[in-house]
Every structure is written in C-alpha cells, then in structure tokens.
C-alpha positions in Angstrom: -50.1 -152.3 -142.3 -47.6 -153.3 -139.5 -47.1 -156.8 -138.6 -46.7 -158.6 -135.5 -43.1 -159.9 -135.0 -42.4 -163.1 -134.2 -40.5 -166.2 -135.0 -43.1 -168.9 -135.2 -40.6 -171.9 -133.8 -41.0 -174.9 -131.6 -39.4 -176.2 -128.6 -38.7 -179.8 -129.5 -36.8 -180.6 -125.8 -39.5 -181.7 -123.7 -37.2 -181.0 -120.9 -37.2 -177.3 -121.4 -41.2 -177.6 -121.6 -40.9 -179.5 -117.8 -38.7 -177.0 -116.9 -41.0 -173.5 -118.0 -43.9 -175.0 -116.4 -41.9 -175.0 -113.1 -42.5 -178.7 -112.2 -39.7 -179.8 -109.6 -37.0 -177.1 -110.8 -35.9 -174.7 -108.3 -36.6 -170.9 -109.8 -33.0 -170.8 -110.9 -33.5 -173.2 -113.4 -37.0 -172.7 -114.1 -34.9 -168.6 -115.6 -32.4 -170.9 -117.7 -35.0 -173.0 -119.2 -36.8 -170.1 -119.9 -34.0 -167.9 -121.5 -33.7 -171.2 -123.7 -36.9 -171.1 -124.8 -36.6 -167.1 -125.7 -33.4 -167.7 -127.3 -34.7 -170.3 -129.8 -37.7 -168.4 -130.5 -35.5 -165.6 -131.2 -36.9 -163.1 -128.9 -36.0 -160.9 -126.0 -35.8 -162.4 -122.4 -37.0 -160.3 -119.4 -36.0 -161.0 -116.1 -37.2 -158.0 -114.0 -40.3 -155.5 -114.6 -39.6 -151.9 -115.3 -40.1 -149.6 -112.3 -42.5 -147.6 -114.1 -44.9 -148.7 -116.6 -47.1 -145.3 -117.7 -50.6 -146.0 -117.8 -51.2 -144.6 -121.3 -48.5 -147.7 -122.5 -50.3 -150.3 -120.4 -53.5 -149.2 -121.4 -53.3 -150.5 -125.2 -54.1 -153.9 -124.2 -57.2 -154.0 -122.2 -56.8 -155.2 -118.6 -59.4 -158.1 -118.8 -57.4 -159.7 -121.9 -53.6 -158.5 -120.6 -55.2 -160.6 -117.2 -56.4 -163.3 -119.1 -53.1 -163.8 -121.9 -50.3 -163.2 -119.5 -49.4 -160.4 -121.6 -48.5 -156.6 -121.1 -47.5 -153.8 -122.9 -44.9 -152.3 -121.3 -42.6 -149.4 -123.4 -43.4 -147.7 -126.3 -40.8 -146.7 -128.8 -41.5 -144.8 -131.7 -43.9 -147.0 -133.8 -42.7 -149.8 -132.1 -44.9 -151.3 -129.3 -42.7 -153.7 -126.7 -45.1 -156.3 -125.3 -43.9 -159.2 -122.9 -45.6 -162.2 -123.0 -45.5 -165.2 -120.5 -46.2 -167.5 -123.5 -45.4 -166.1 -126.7 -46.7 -169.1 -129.0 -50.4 -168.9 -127.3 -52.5 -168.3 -130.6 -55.2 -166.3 -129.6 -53.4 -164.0 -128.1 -50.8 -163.3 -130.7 -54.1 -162.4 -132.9 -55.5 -159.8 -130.1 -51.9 -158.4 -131.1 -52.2 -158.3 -134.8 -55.5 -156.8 -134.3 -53.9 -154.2 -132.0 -51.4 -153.9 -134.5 -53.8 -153.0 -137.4 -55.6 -150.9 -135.8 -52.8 -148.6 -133.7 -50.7 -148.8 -136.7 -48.3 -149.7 -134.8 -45.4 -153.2 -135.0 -45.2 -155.7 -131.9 -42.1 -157.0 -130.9 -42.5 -159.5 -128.1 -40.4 -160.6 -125.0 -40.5 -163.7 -123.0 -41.5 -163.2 -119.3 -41.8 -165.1 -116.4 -45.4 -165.0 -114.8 -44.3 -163.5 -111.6 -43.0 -160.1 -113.9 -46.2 -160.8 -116.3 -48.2 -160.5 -113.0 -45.9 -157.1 -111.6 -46.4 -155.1 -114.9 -50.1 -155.8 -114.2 -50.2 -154.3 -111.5 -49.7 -151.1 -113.5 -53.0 -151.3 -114.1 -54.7 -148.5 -111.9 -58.0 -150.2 -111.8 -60.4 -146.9 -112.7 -61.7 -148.4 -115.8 -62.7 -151.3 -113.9 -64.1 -149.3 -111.1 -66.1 -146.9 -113.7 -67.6 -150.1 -115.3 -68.6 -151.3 -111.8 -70.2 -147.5 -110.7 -72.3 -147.6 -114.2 -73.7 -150.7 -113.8 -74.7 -150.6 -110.2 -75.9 -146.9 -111.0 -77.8 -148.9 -114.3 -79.3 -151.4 -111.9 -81.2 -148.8 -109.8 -82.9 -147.4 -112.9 -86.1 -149.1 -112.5 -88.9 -149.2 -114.3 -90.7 -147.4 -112.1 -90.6 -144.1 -114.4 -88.2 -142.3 -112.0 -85.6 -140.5 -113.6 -81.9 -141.7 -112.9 -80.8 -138.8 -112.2 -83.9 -138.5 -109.1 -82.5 -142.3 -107.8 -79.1 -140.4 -107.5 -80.3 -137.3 -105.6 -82.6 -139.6 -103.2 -79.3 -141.6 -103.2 -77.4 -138.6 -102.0 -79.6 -137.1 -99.4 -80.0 -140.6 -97.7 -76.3 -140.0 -97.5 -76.6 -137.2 -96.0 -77.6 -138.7 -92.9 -75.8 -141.8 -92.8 -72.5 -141.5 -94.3 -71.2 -144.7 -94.6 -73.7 -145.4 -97.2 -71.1 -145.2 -100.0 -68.8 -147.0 -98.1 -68.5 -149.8 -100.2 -70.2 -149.0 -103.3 -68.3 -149.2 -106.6 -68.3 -145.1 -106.4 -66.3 -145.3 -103.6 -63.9 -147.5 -105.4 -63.9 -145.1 -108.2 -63.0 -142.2 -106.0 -60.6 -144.3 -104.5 -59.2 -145.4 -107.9 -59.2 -141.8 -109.3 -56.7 -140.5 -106.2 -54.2 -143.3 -106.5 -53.5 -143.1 -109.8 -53.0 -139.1 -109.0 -50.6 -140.3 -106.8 -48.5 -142.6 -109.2 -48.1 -140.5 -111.7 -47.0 -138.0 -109.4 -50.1 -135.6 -109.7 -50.0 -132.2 -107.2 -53.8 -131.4 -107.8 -57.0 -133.5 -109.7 -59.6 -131.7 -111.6 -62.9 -132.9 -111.5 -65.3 -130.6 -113.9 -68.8 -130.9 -115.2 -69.0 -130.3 -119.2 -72.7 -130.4 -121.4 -72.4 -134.4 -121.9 -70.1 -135.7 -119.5 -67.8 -135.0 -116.6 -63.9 -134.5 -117.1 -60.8 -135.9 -114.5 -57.5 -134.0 -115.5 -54.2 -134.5 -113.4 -51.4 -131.3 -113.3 -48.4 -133.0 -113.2 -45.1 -131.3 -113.0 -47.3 -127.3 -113.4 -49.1 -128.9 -116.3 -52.6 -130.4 -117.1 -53.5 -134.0 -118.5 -56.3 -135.4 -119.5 -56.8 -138.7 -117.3 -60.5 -140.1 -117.5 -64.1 -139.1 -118.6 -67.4 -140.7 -117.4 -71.2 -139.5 -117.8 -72.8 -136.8 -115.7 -74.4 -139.2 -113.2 -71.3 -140.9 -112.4 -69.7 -137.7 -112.0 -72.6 -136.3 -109.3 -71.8 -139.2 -107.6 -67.8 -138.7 -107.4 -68.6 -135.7 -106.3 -71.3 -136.6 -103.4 -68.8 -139.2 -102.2 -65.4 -136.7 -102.5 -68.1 -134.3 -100.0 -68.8 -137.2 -97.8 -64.8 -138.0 -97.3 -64.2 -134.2 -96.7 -67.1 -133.6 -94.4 -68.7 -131.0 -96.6 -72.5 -130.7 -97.2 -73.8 -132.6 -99.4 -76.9 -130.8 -100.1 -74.9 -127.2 -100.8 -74.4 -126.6 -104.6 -75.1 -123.0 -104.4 -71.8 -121.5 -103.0 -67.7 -122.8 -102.4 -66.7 -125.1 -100.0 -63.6 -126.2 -98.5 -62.5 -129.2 -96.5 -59.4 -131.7 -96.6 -59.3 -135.9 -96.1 -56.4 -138.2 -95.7 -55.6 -141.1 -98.3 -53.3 -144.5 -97.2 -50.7 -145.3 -100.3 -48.2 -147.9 -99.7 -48.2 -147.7 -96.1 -47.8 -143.8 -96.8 -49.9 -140.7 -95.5 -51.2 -138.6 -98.3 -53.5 -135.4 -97.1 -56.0 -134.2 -99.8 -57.2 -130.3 -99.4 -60.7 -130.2 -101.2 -61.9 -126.8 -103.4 -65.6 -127.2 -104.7 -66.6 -124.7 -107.1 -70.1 -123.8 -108.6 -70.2 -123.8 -112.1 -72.5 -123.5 -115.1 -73.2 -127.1 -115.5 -72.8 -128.2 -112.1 -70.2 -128.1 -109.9 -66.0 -128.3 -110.1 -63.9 -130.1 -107.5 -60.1 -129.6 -107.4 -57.9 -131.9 -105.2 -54.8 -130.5 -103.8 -52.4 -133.7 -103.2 -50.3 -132.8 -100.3 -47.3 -135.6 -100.0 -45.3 -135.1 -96.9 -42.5 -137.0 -98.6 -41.9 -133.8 -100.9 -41.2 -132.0 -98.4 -37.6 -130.8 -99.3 -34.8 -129.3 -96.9 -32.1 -129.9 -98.9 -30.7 -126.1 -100.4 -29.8 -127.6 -103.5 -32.3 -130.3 -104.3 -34.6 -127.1 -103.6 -32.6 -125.2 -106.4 -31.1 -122.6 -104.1 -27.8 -122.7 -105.6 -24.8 -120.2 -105.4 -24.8 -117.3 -104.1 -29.0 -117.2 -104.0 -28.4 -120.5 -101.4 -25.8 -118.4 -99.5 -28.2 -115.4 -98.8 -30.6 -117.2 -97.5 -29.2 -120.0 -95.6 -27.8 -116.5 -94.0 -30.6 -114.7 -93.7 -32.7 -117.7 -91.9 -30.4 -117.9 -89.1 -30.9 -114.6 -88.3 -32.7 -114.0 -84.8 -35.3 -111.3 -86.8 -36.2 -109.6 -89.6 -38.9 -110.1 -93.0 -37.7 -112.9 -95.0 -40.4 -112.5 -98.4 -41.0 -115.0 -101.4 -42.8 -113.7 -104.2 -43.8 -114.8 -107.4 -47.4 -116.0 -108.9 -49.9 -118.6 -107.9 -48.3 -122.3 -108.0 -44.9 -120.8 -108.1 -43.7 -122.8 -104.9 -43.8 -120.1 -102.7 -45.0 -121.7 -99.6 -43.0 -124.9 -100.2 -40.3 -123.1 -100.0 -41.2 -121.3 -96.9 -42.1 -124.6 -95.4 -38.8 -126.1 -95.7 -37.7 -123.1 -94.2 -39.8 -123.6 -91.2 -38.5 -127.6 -91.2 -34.6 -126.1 -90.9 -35.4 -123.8 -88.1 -38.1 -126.5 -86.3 -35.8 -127.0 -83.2 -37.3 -127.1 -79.2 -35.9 -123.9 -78.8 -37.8 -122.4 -81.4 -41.4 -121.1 -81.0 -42.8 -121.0 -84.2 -46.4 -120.3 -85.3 -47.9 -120.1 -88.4 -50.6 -118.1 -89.8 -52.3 -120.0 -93.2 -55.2 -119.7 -95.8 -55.5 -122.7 -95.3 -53.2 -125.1 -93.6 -51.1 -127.1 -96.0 -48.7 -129.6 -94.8 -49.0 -130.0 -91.2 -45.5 -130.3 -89.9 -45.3 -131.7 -86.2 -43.9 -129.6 -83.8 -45.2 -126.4 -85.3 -48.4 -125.0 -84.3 -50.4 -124.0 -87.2 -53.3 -122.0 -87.3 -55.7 -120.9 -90.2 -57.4 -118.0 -90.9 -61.2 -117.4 -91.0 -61.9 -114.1 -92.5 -65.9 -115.5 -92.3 -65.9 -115.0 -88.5 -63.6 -112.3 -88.6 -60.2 -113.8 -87.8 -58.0 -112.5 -90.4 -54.5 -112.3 -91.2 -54.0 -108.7 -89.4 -56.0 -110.0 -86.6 -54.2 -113.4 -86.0 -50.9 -111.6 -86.1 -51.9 -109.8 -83.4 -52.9 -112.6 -81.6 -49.6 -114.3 -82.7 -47.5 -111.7 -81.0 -49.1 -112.6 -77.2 -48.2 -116.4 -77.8 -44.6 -115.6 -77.1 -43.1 -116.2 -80.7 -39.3 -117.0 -82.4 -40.5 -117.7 -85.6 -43.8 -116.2 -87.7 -44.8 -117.4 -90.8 -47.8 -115.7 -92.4 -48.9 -117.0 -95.5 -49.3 -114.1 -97.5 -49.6 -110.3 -97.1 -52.1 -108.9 -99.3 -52.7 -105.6 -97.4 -51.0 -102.3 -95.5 -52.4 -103.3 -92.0 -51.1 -106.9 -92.2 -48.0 -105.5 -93.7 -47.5 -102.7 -91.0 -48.2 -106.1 -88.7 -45.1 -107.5 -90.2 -42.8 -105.4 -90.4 -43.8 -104.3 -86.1 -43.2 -108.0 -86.0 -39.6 -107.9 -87.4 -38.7 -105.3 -85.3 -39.8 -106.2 -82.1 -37.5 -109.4 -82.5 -39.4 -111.7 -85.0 -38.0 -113.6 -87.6 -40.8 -113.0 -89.9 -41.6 -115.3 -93.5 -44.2 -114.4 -95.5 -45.3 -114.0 -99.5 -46.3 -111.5 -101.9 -47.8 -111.7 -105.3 -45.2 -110.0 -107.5 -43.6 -110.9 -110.8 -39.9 -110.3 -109.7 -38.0 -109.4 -106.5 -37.7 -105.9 -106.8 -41.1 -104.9 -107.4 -41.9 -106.3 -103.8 -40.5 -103.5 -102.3 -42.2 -100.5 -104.2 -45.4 -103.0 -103.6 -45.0 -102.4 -99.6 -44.7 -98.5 -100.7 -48.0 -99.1 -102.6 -49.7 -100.5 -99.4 -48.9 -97.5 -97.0 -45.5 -98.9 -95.3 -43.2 -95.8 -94.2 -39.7 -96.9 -96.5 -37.7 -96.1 -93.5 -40.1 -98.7 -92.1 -39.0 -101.5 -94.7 -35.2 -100.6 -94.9 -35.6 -101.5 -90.9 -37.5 -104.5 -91.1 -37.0 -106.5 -94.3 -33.9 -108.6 -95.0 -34.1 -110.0 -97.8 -36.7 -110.9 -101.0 -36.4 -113.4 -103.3 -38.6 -114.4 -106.6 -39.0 -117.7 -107.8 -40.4 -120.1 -110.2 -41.0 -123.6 -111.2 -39.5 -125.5 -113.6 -39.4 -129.2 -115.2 -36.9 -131.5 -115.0 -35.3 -133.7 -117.4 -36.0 -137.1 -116.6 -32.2 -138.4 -116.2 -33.3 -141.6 -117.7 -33.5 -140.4 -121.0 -31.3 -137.0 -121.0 -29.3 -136.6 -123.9 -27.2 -133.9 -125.6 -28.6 -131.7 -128.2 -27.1 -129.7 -131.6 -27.1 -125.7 -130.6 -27.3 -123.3 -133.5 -24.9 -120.9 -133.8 -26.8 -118.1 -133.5 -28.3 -119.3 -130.2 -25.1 -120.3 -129.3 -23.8 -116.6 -129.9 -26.6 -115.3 -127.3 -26.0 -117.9 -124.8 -22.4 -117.2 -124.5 -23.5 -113.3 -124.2 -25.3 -114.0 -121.3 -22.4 -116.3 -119.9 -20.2 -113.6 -119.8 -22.6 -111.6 -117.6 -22.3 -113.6 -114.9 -19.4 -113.6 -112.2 -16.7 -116.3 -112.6 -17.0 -117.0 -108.8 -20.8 -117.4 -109.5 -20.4 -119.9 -112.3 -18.2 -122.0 -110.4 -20.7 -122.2 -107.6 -22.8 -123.8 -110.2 -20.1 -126.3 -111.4 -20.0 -124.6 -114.7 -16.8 -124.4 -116.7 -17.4 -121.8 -119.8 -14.2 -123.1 -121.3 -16.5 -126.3 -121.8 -18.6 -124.0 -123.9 -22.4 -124.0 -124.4 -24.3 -127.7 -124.3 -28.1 -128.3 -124.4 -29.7 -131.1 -123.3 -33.2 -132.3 -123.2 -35.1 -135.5 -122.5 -35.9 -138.1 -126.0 -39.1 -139.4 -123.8 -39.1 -143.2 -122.3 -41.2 -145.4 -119.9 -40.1 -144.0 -116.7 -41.1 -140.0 -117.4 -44.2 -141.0 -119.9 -42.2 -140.4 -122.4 -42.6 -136.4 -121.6 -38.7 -136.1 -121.2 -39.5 -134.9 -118.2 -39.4 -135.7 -114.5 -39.8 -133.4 -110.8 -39.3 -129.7 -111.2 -37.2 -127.4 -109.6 -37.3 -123.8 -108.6 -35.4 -120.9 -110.4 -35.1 -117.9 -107.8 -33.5 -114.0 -107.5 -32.9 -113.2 -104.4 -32.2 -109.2 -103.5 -30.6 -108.5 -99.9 -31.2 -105.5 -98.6 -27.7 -104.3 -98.4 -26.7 -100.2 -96.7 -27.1 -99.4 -100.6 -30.3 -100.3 -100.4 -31.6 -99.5 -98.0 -30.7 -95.9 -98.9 -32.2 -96.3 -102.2 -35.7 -97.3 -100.0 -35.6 -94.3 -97.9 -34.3 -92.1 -100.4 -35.8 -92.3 -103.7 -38.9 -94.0 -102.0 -38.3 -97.7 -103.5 -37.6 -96.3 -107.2 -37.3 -99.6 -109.2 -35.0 -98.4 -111.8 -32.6 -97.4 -108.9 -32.7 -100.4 -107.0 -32.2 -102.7 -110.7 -28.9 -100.8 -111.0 -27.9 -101.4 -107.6 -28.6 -105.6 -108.0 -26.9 -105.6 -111.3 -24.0 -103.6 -109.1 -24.2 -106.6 -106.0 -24.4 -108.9 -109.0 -27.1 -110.6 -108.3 -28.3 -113.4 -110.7 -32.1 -113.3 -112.2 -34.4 -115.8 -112.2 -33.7 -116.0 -115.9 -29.8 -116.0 -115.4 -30.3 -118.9 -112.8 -32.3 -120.8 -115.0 -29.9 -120.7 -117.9 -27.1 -121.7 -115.9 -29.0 -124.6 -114.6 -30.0 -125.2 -118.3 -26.4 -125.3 -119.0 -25.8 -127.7 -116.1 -28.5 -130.0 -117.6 -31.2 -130.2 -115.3 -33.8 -128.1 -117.3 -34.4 -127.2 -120.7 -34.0 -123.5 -122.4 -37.8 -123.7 -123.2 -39.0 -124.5 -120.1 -36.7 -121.3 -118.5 -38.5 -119.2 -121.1 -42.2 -120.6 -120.2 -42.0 -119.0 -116.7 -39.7 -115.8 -117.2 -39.6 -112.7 -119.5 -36.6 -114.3 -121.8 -36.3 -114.1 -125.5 -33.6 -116.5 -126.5 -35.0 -118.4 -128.2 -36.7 -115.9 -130.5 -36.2 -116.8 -134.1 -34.9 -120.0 -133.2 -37.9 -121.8 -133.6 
C-alpha cells in the first residue's frame, strides 16, 4: 500500500501565517513567506502552473473536491502522482489523498502552491463531466410519471426542435456538445467520433493519426448530442435513414475553429464524425512541412512553374490536401487566379475562390473543370482524380497553360503514373502534361520535451548504416546529417506536456519523382512500366518515403517505429 508523503510540521512564526494569507503584503512577499512555509514543511514550492496539464492526470482528483481543497494533480511519474496543494496541512484533504493513494496504488508527493496557480491548473479541467451530469439530470427531470417512455420525451424533444432551433440553446446538451469540441481542441484532436454501441454511446478523439478513448454517456444522452450537433450544422433532424453532411464554426480563445460534420447510419443508431479544421495549422513553411532536401527543392521548383500537373498521392489521412493547400497559400498572390475544385471544401483560404462539387445535381469533378477553364484560371486545384474523363480534363488543363494540383490514391509515387495508364490517358499525353508526383505520409513527432537518446543493437545498427550508405552525401548534408556521427535513436520517455505519449505534432515523410527526359521516354516508350521507371529514380537518386523517414529518424524528430507503421520497411524485424 503506498503512502501519502508528507512531513506533518508546523509553522510556529505567526508572521509567516500573516504573510500566506496575503494580509497587507505586497505578492512579492506573500511568494517568500510562502516558500518558507514549503521549505519547513519540507516540500516542493511551485511558482508557475505547467503549460499543459493532460486531462487523464487532472482527472484523478475529481473536479468538485480538487475545487473545493485547493488541490490538483498535475504530472504523473511512474508510480508517483505529483499533486500541488494550496494548503498542504488541511486534514481532510490529505485523507481524499490517502484514499486516492490506496486505491490507484499509487504514492503522493505534494507541492506548495499559491491559489492563483491552484486556481490555473483548474482550469485544466474541461468541464464535460460536469456538463454530462447536468444533461442526465435535466434529461431525468423530464421523465415523468406520466408512463411515457424517456426515450418518446427525447424524440418529442427533437421534433419541437425541429421547428424552432434555438430550443437547445441553453440546455445542458448544448453545454455538453460544447464541452465535447473544446476539449477536442486542447488536446489537439483533427476529428471526434461519436458512435452508438448496444448500452451506451462512445466519444473517441484521433489525435496525432491515432484514436483515443475520451468519454461515454447512455444512449439518450447520446440522441441528444447528436440532435443538437444537427441543429449546429443545419442538417435535418428528422433524417436517420441516409448520410448527411454539413459544417459549423466553434470560438476558442478568441480563435476560429471550422467543424465539417459526417453522419453516418448505423446498426444501432447513428455515427457522427467531426472533422476539426484549425486555420492556425495551416503550414507554409517547406521544412516545418517536412519537405526537406532535395524532395523540398523539386517542388519549391515545380510550383513556380507557369503550368503543368503537380500530383500528391498516398492513402486516406495521409495529408494530401494539406499539403496542396499550403501550396495554394505560397502561390495566393493578386496576380494569381486560382480556383479550386473540392469534395468538400476544407479550409477556406481568403482570396481563393473555392467551389465544391455536387455529383447529386450533377456537378461533378469533370464537369466543374470544365467550367473552371471559362473562369479565366492561373492556378487549378482539383481535389482528387478518380477517373479517365477528369484526368483527360487535367492533363488538357496543363497544357493549355494551367498549373494544375491534384491527388490520387496510390501507395507510392511511381505507381501514379501506370494508374493514369489504367484510366485511359494517351502516355505521350502524361509525359506532356505531368511534372512532377510525389507520395507522402504522416508521422508522429517526438514531443521535444521529453526526447531522449536510446541504446541501438548492433544488429540494427548494422542495417541502419546499410541504408545510410545508399543515400548521396550531398543528400545527407541537406538533412544536417553527419554519418561520421554514426547511428543515434531517440524517442520520447512520456511527460505532462505530450500525455505522456512521447509524442507531439506529426510530420510528413514524402518521394517525390520528376518527370525528367528519361522519363518521360520510359512513359511513352514502355507505356509507364514500373520496374523501368524504379530503376530510373534509383538512377536520379531519389530518396523514398522510407529513406526520408529514416534520415529524419536519425535527425530525431520521429521514431524508427513510427517510419515503419506507415511504409513497407522491415528494420526492425527481429528486433523486437
């Protein structure tokens, strides 16, 4: 059984006690007298609150009693709980922290805080389990005893909203919903699940490509998150039977956060995903982005050329469009025409005019481009090709003088280009139009915070250094990589600020192939073979997505696992 730590001693100087309670001290003196008092007690003194306090730390105290104590968890260490306290010698709450103690298994040590940081770590508190308290009872309160069924109140309850739609305004649902997206937001959440099980529904955040459970609350509850998400999004209501899409806009700290809407019907009711679209992640920056050596080069080339196909490809939630996006931020200049055709609109980037497509009424990608090409364009961006018309589109695009972005859904670079054979595109057709393809993926970060060097096995060692030496010096020194350093792996221990994950942000890995004479001859040639065109990008040296995520492995800014998660590689086989 773990024990709470603390040094039960007394303050005998009744000036110190004049002095913590703030009585005519100025706030300098009030932090002296105060670091006394956590001195002789012979604890920790805290003057400032951590920048981020995860939720799942703070959350071992309940919020009512943390409120109440002055008292807040706020790290977690191993076994080892940290807890600051505003007055460590109050009695009853040092036994809420035995009790916590026993029954986490856990030991306390405890730091002396003034109120005002007591009062910041508090406010780490998101506020849902409040909020979901509030929504059952008011929900509870409605169950009369009139014989109708809760579940009847709560459909009456939503077709009344139907009409009227401020009629969840202010209810505790509303709070809920409103609870649900800003703790999305602070943990840094880019979509929110919301699914219907047998016995309850299920909130789950994907943060940084991966999903975590966040919150569960009973069926009702979740019919009604779901009725009041609709209501924000200016869907209907009363439609369970088929998809619906539809977007709303969230304030957070003064900041504009767009929210694109999925619904989805489903065995036991209905799924809603939220897609959190944060303008402030918006990146422009080539290397923040990941486009590093000569990958950076060929593009930062290849979009400042007057026309051509520019293609990203890779898998669902790979970045794709992010990327093209902060393409379309470099090149948004008043000289510049640029349009964009979506499924659906995204970010919504001022002084870009943004159109999506509506294949229900008929206006498709192929028939929007050819709209597109009467508005007098410089720059297209369509947001994906995913047939031979709209590709034949493109590429007419290109070479009536269009710079052309768009995606494809392929696993590497290459295979885009026997994809556009696959379609029906002429190969004299591509080795005219396209410039360049690139692949990508997404990786996590390690959270810098808590990044530290790791032991490498010799034998991993051995096959690291292999692929080293396949990869031009030039190339490596692009990357700020000295191989005389040798190998060093790194990965992140876990602490408060990254949730003690070891990881914070991602960052793309990418391959980029440009379409080079030799290429192009290969295109029209051998019709796009694929073996041919591998030996001619080993021959221009170009580095693979799995080549650029090792070097940035090296570099310390991802781990080897998470490069092998999202590419073909085998490194680490064995090494387990």
């Amino acid at each position: 059984m773990s024990d709470v730590t603390l040094e039960q001693e007394k303050i005998s100087d009744s000036a110190d006690d004049v002095a913590v309670t703030g009585v005519g001290t100025s706030e300098e003196a009030d932090e002296i007298a105060l670091k006394k008092r956590a001195e002789s007690l012979g604890m920790p003194f805290i003057g400032e609150a951590p920048k981020k306090i995860e939720r799942s730390v703070i959350g071992y105290i309940p919020e009512d009693a943390a409120s109440k104590y002055r008292m807040a968890v706020y790290e977690k260490s191993g076994d080892t709980l940290r807890v600051a306290m505003a007055d460590p010698e109050d009695f009853e709450a040092l036994n809420i922290l035995r009790f916590l103690a026993e029954k986490e298994q856990k030991s306390i040590e405890i730091s002396l805080a003034p109120r005002a940081v007591i009062n910041e770590m508090l406010k780490s508190y998101t506020g849902t389990d409040r909020a979901l308290k509030e929504a059952i009872l008011s929900l509870k309160s409605d169950d009369t005893s009139t014989g109708v069924s809760l579940v009847t109140d709560l459909e009456s309850e939503i077709e009344t909203a139907r009409q009227d739609k401020e009629v969840l305004q202010d209810a505790p649902i509303a709070r809920l919903v409103e609870s649900i997206v800003k703790h999305a937001i602070e943990a840094r959440a880019s979509d929110i699940h919301i699914e219907p099980a047998e016995e309850n529904y299920r909130v789950r955040f994907r943060v940084d490509g991966l999903l975590h459970s966040s919150l569960v609350f009973p069926p009702q509850i979740g019919r009604a998150v779901i009725a009041r998400i609709k209501i924000l999004s200016n869907l209907k209501i009363d439609e369970k039977r088929k998809p619906q899409d539809g977007r709303f806009r969230a304030e957070h700290e003064g900041a504009t956060v767009d929210l694109r809407i999925s619904t989805l019907p489903v065995v036991n009711g209905e799924k809603v995903v939220m897609r959190i679209l944060d303008k402030k992640d918006n990146i422009v920056d080539f290397k923040q982005m990941g486009l590093w050596g000569r990958t950076g080069e060929v593009m930062r080339k290849k979009i400042s050329d007057p026309y051509g196909i520019i293609l990203m490809t890779g898998p669902t939630g790979s970045g794709k469009s992010t990327t093209l996006y902060s393409f379309l931020q470099i090149l948004n200049q008043d000289e510049r025409n640029i349009i964009t055709l979506e499924d659906p609109v995204e970010y919504s980037i001022q002084g870009i005019n943004q159109s999506q497509v509506k294949p229900e009424i008929g206006y498709t990608f192929a028939n929007g481009l050819r709209s597109i090409l009467r508005q007098d364009p410089n720059v297209i961006m369509v947001g994906e090709i995913r047939d031979g018309e709209t590709a034949e589109l493109a590429i007419h695009s290109a070479l009536t003088g269009h710079l052309v972005l768009s995606t494809l859904h392929t696993n590497n670079a290459i295979g885009s280009i026997p994809r556009f054979v696959d379609m029906g595109v002429e190969p004299f057709l591509i080795a005219s139009a396209v410039q360049v393809v690139a692949a990508q993926r997404l990786v996590r970060r390690i959270c810098p915070d808590c990044r530290e060097e790791i032991d490498v096995m010799p034998s991993l060692r051995k096959k690291l250094e292999e692929i080293v030496l396949q990869v031009d010096a030039t190339e490596l020194k692009a990357y700020g990589y000295d191989p005389s350093k040798g190998v060093h792996l790194y990965h992140g221990k876990g602490c408060g600020t990254c949730g003690n994950t070891g990881y914070k942000g991602r960052i793309a890995i990418y391959e980029a192939l440009e379409l080079t004479e030799e290429v192009k001859r290969i295109v029209i040639d051998d019709r796009a073979n694929e073996a041919r065109l591998q030996e001619e990008a080993k021959r221009q040296k170009m580095l693979t997505m799995r080549q650029d995520g090792i070097l940035k492995v090296f570099c310390g800014v991802t781990t080897l696992a998470e490069v092998e998660r999202v590419t073909d590689g085998d490194v680490l086989v064995d090494e387990e």
